[in-house]
C-alpha positions as CSV (number, residue, x, y, z in Angstrom):
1,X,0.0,0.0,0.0
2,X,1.6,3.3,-1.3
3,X,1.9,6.1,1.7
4,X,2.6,9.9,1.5
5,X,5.4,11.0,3.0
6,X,6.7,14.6,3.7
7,X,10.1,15.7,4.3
8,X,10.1,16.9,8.0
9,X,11.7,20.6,8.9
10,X,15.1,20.9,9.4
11,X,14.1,22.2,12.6
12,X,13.3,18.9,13.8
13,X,16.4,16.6,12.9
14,X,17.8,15.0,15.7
15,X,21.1,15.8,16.7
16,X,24.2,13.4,18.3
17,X,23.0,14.5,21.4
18,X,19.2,13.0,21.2
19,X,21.5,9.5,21.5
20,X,22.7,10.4,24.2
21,X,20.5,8.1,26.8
22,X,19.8,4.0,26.9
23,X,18.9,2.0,23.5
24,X,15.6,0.9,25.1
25,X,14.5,4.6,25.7
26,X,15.8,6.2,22.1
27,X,14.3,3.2,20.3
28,X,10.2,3.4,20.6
29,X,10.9,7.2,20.4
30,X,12.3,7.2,16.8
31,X,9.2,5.3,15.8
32,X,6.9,7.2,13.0
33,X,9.8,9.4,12.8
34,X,11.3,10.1,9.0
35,X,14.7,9.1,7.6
36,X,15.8,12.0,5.1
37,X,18.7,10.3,2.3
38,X,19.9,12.8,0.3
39,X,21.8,12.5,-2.7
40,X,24.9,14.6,-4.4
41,X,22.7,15.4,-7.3
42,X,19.7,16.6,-4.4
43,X,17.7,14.0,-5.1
44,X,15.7,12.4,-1.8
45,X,14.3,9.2,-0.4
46,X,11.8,9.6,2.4
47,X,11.1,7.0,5.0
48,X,8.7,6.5,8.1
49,X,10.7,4.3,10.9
50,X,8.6,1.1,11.4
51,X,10.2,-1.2,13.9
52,X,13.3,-0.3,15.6
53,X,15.4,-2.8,17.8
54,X,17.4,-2.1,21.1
55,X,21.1,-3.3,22.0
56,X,22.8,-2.9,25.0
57,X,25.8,-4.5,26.1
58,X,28.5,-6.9,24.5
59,X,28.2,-10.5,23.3
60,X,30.6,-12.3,20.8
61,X,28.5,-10.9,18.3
62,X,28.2,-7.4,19.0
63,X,29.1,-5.4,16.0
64,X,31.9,-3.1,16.7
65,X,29.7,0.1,15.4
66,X,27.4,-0.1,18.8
67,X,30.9,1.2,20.2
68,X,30.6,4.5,18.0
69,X,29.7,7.7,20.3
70,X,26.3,8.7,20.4
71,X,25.0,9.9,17.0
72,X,27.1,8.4,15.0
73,X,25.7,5.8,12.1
74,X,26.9,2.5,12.0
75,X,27.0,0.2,8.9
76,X,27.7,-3.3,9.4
77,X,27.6,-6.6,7.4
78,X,25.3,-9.6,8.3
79,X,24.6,-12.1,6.5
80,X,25.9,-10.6,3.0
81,X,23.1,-7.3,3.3
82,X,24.4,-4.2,5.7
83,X,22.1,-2.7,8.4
84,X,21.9,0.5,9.9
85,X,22.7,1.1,13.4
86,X,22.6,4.2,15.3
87,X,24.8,4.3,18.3
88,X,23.5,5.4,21.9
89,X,24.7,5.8,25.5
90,X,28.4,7.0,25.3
91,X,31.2,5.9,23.7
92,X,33.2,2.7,24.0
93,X,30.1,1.0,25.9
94,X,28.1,-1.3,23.5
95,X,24.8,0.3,23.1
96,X,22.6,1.0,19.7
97,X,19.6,0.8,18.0
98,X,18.7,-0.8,14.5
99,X,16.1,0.3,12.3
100,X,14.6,-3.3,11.2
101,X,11.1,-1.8,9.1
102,X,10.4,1.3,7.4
103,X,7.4,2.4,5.3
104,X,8.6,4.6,1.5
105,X,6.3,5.1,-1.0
106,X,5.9,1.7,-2.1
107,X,5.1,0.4,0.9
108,X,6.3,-1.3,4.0
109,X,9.9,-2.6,3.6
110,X,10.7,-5.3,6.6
111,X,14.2,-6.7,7.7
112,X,17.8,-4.5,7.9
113,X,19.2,-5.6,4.8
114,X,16.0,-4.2,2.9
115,X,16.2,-1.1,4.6
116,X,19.8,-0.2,3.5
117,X,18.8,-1.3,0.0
118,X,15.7,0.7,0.1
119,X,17.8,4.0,0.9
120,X,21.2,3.3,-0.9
121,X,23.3,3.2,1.8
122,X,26.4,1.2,2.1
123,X,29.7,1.4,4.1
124,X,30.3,4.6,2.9
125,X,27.6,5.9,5.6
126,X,29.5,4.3,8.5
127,X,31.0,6.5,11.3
128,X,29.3,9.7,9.6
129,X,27.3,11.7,12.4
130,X,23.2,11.3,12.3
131,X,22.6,14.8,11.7
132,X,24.9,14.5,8.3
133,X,23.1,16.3,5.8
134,X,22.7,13.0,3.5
135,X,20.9,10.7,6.6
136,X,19.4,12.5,8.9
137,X,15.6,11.4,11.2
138,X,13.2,14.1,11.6
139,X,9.8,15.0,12.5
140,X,7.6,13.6,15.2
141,X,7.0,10.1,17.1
142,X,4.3,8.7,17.0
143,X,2.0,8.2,19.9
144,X,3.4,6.0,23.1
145,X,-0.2,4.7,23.0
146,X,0.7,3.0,19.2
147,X,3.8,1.5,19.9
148,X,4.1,-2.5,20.6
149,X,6.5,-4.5,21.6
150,X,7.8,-8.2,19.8
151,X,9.4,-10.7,21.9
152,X,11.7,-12.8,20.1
153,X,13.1,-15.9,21.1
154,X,16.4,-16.8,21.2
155,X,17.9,-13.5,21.0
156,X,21.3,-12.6,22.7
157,X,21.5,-11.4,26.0
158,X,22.6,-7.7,25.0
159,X,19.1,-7.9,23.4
160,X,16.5,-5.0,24.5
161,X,13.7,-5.3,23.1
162,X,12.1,-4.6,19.3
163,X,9.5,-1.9,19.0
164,X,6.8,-1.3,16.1
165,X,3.7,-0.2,15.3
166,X,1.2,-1.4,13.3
């Protein structure tokens, strides 16, 4: 199902310091929220921030981008397909969140390595600052009375919780 999207002021683009807190807390905020991927040549992407998970703490697994400082966007490989994670917390202490769904104009796009497909972005993104003028999140959450939560199973114990709306 094809959505509208607008681009969201300037005024409202979260800065580094917006990362600043716990994973769990910056995650269900940056629901309903819009990514902003600009390219050299000015053309845009939009997207509306679907389902966001939470990460906190190291495992064997931990990518070493939830160790960026606050702000900062991290691009790492899983499975052949990059995903985006935005570090939180401080630096040096394991903490992020990954955007996992979005909604564009075609409709909803689910899993990390479709997002980063969706909006072109590669390695070249990693360790560049979330208020970068090509990536930036804008606008407004949705309302705290939308947002679920998914249990998953299985998940490692730096795991947080994964946040959505329907």
């Amino acid at each position: 199902m094809a959505i509208k999207l607008r681009r969201p002021a300037i005024e409202t683009r979260l800065d580094r310091e917006y990362f600043a807190d716990q994973a769990k807390i910056i995650a269900p905020d940056l629901l309903g929220r819009i990514i902003v991927r600009q390219f050299p040549d000015d053309r845009e992407v939009l997207a509306r921030i679907k389902e966001v998970s939470a990460w906190q703490g190291s495992t064997d697994r931990t990518a070493r981008t939830a160790k960026y400082a606050p702000g900062m966007i991290g691009i790492s490989k899983k499975f052949g397909h990059y995903m985006i994670d935005i570090a939180t917390g401080r630096q040096d202490s394991a903490s992020c969140v990954t955007i996992f769904a979005i909604e564009g104009i075609d409709g909803v796009i689910q899993g990390p390595g479709n997002v980063s497909t969706y909006l072109h972005v590669d390695e070249m993104l990693d360790s560049a600052p979330i208020d970068h003028p090509c990536f930036w999140i804008g606008g407004e959450p949705i309302g705290k009375e939308e947002i679920l939560r998914r249990n998953k199973s299985k998940m490692p114990s730096n795991f947080r919780g994964s946040y959505y709306y329907k």
